[in-house]
C-alpha positions as CSV (number, residue, x, y, z in Angstrom):
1,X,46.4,49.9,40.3
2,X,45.3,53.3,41.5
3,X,43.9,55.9,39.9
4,X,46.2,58.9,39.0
5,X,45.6,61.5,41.0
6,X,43.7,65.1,39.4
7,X,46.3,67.9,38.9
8,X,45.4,71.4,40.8
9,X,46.4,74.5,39.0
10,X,48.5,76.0,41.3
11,X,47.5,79.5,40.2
12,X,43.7,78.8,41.0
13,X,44.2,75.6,43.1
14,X,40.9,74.5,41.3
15,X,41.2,71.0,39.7
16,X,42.1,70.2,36.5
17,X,40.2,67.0,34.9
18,X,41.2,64.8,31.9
19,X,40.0,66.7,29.1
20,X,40.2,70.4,30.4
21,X,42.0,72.7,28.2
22,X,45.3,73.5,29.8
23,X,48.7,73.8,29.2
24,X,52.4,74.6,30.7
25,X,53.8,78.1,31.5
26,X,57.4,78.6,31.8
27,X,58.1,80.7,35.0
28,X,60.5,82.8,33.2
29,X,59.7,83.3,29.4
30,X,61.7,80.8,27.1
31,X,62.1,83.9,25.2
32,X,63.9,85.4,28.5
33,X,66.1,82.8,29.4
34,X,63.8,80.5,30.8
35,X,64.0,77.4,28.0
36,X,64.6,73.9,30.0
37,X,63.6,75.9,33.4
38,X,60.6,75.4,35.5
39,X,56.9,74.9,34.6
40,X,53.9,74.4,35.8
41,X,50.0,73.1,34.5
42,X,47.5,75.3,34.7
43,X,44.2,75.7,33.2
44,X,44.3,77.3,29.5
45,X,42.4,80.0,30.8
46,X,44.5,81.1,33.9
47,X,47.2,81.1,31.5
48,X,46.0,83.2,29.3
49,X,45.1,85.5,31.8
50,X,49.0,85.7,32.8
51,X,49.9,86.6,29.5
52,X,46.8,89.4,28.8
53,X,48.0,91.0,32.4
54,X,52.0,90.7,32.3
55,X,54.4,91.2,29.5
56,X,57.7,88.4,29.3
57,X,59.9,91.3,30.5
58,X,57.6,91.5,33.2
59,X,57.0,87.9,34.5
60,X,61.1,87.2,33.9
61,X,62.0,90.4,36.0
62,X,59.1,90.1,39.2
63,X,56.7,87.1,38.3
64,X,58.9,84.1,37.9
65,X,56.8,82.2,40.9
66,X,53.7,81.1,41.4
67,X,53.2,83.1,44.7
68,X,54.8,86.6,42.8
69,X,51.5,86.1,39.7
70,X,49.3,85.2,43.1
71,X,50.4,88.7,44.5
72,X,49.6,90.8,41.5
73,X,46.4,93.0,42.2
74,X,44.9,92.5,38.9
75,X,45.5,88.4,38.7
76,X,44.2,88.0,42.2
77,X,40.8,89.8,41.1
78,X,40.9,87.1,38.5
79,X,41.8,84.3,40.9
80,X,38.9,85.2,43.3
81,X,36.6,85.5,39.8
82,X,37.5,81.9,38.2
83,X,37.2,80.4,41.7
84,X,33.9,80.6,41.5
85,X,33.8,78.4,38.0
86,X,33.6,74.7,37.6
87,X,37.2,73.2,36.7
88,X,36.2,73.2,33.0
89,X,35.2,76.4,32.7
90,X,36.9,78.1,29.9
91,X,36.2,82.0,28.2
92,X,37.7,84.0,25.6
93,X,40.5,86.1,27.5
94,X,39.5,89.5,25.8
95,X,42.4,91.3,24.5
96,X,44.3,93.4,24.3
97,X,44.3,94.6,28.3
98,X,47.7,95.4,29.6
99,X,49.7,98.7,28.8
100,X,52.0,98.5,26.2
């Protein structure tokens, strides 16, 4: 029987291992219209990340892919800083940093 196979993050593309604190984000907020729609696994940290940058009216409107969050100036800073972590690296997200 084989192994299952790692999950990438596909907002890092670093690995996540059994263990690693991650969870699912909705592409569009549940809160936008996006309950039951599409989600993907990322690390808990690159997800927290999302939500620190972007509000929900935000990601609904111009963030509802994976390649739009990749775009954004200030995640892609993050991107090129995490990618440079082990897969189970994990920090406090310090808050509160986008405008309100």
């Amino acid at each position: 029987m084989p192994l299952p196979e790692t999950p990438i993050c596909p907002f890092c593309s670093r690995p996540i291992p059994p263990g690693v604190r991650q969870s699912l984000h909705h592409l569009v907020p549940k809160l936008r219209g996006g309950r039951g729609g599409p989600t993907v696994l990322l690390h808990q940290i690159c997800h927290n990340e999302i939500h620190a940058t972007l509000t929900e009216a935000e990601l609904a409107r111009d963030y509802a892919s994976v390649e739009a969050l990749r775009a954004h100036p200030r995640l892609a800073k993050f991107i090129a800083w995490v990618a440079k972590r082990p897969p189970e690296f994990h920090s406090r997200t310090p808050g509160p940093r986008r405008k309100r």
